[in-house]
C-alpha positions in Angstrom: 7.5 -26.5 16.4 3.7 -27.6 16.2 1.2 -25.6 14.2 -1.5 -24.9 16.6 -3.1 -21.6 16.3 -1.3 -20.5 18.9 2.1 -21.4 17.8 1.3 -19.7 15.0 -0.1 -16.7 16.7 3.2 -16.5 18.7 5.3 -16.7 15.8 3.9 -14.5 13.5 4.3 -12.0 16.9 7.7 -12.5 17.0 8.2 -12.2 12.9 6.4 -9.1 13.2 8.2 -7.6 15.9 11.6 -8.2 14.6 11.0 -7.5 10.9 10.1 -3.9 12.4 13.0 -4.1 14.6 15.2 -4.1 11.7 13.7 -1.2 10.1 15.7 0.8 13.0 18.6 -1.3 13.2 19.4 -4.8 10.7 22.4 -6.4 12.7 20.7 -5.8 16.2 17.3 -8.6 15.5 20.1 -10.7 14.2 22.2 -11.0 16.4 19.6 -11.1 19.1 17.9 -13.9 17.5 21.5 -15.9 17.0 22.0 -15.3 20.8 18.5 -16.7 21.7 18.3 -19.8 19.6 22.0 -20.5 21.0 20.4 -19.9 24.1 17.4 -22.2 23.8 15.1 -19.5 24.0 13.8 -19.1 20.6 12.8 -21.6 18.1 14.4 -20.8 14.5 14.0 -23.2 11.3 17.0 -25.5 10.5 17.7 -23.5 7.7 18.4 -20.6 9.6 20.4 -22.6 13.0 23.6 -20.9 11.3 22.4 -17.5 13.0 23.5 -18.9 16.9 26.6 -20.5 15.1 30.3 -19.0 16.6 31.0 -17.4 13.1 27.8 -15.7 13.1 27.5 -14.7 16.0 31.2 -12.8 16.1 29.8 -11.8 12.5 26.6 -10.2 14.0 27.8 -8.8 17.2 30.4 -6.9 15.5 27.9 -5.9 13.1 25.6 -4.4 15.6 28.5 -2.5 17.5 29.8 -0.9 14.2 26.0 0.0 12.9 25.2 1.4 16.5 28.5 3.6 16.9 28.5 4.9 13.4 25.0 5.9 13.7 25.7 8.2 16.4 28.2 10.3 13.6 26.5 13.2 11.4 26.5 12.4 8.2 27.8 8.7 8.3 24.3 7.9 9.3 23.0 9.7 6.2 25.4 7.1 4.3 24.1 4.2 6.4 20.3 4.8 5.8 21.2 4.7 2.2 22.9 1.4 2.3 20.2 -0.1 4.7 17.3 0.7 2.2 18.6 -2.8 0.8 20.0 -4.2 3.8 17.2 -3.8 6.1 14.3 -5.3 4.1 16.6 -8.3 3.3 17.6 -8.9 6.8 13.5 -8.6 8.3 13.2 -11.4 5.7 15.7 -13.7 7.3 15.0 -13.0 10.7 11.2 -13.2 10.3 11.7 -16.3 8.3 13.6 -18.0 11.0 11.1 -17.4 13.8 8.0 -18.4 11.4 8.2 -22.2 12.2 5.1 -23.7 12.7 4.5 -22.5 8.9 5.5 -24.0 5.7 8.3 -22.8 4.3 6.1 -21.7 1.5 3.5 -19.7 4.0 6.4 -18.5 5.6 8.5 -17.1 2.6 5.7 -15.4 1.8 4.6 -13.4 5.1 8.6 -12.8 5.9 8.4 -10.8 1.8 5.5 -8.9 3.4 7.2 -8.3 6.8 10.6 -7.1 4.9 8.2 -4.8 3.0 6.9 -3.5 6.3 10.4 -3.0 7.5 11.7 -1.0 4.3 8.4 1.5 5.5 9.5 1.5 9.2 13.0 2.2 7.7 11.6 4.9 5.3 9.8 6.7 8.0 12.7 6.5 10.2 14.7 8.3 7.7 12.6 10.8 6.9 12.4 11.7 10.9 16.4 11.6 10.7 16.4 14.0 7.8 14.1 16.3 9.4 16.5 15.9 12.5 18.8 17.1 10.4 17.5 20.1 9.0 16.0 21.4 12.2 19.3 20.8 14.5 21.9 21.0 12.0 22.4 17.1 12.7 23.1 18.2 16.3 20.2 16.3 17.6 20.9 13.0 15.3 22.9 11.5 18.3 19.6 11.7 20.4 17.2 10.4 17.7 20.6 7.2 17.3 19.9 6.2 21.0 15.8 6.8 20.8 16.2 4.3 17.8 18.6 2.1 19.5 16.1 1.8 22.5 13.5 1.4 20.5 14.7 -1.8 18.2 16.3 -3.2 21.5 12.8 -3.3 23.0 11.0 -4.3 20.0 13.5 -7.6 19.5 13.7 -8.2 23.2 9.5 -8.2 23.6 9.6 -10.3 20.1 11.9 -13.4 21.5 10.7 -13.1 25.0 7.2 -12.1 24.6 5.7 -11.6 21.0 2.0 -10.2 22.1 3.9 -8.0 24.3 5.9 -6.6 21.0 2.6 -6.6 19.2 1.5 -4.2 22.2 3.8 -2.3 21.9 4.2 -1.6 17.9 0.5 -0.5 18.2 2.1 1.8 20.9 4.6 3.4 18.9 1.7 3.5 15.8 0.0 5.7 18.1 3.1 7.7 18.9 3.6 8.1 15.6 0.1 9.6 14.3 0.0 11.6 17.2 3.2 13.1 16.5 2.7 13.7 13.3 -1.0 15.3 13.9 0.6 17.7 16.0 3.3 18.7 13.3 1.1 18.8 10.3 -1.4 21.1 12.7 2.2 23.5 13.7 2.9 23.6 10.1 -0.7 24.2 9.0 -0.4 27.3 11.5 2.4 28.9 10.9 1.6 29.0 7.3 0.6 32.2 5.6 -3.2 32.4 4.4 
């Protein structure tokens, strides 16, 4: 792909929006991106053409099945946030990686590292809202959260192939979402403490 600015702009969109993708789900951006480049709809660096292979894709689909069923159980999901604290970060790295094409692979090794950094944070916060999920519902309402999550990485990787500014849009979104929320809780808990 050329390196005009807004190539690059594009790319980086897309890196961006599937790095934090994979901070709710890793095999879902994967396997999305796979599907895409074997689709012609995404670009993705030579290096990383295996992803819309046969192998990988039965690899990744399977994957994604597995990681979204098992996340809907009470504690197995406490067992996979544990295991994706490595796998997550690692697989924002690839899938950023692949889509950052009009950069060197020098430039683009580099911003995938920060991306995968800023997935292990989406990831971290994520777990923290599962744990509290836990603790106020008994894991009752970890199901729910599973499928908010799932919605929310589907739309994130489908905005990032299809329409990067659009996923850009709407991280800021869920950024806003986020503070909000958490503004209101800290302001609950501020109140319902004893002075």
């Amino acid at each position: 792909m050329e390196s005009t600015p807004l190539n690059v702009l594009l790319a980086l969109s897309a890196g961006v929006g599937l790095a934090a993708a994979t901070g709710f789900r890793a095999f879902l951006p994967l396997f999305s991106l796979g599907v895409a480049a074997r689709l012609g709809w995404a670009a993705v660096r030579p290096s990383e053409q295996f992803l819309a292979g046969d192998l990988a894709l039965i690899a990744l689909g399977t994957a994604t099945v597995v990681e979204l069923l098992a996340d809907k159980i009470p504690v197995v999901d406490h067992a996979l946030d544990t295991i994706a604290t490595v796998l997550r970060p690692v697989a924002a790295w690839a899938v950023s990686f692949g889509v950052l094409t009009p950069l060197g692979p020098e430039w683009a090794g580099a911003l995938a590292t920060l991306l995968a950094g800023g997935a292990l944070g989406v990831h971290t916060l994520k777990a923290h809202a599962r744990l509290g999920s836990t603790v106020t519902s008994a894991g009752l309402a970890n199901p729910l959260v599973s499928l908010i999550e799932d919605v929310v990485a589907f739309l994130l990787t489908l905005a990032a192939i299809l329409a990067p500014i659009l996923a850009l849009l709407f991280l800021a979104l869920l950024a806003w979402l986020a503070v909000k929320v958490l503004r209101k809780l800290s302001g609950a808990t501020r109140s319902s403490t004893p002075a």
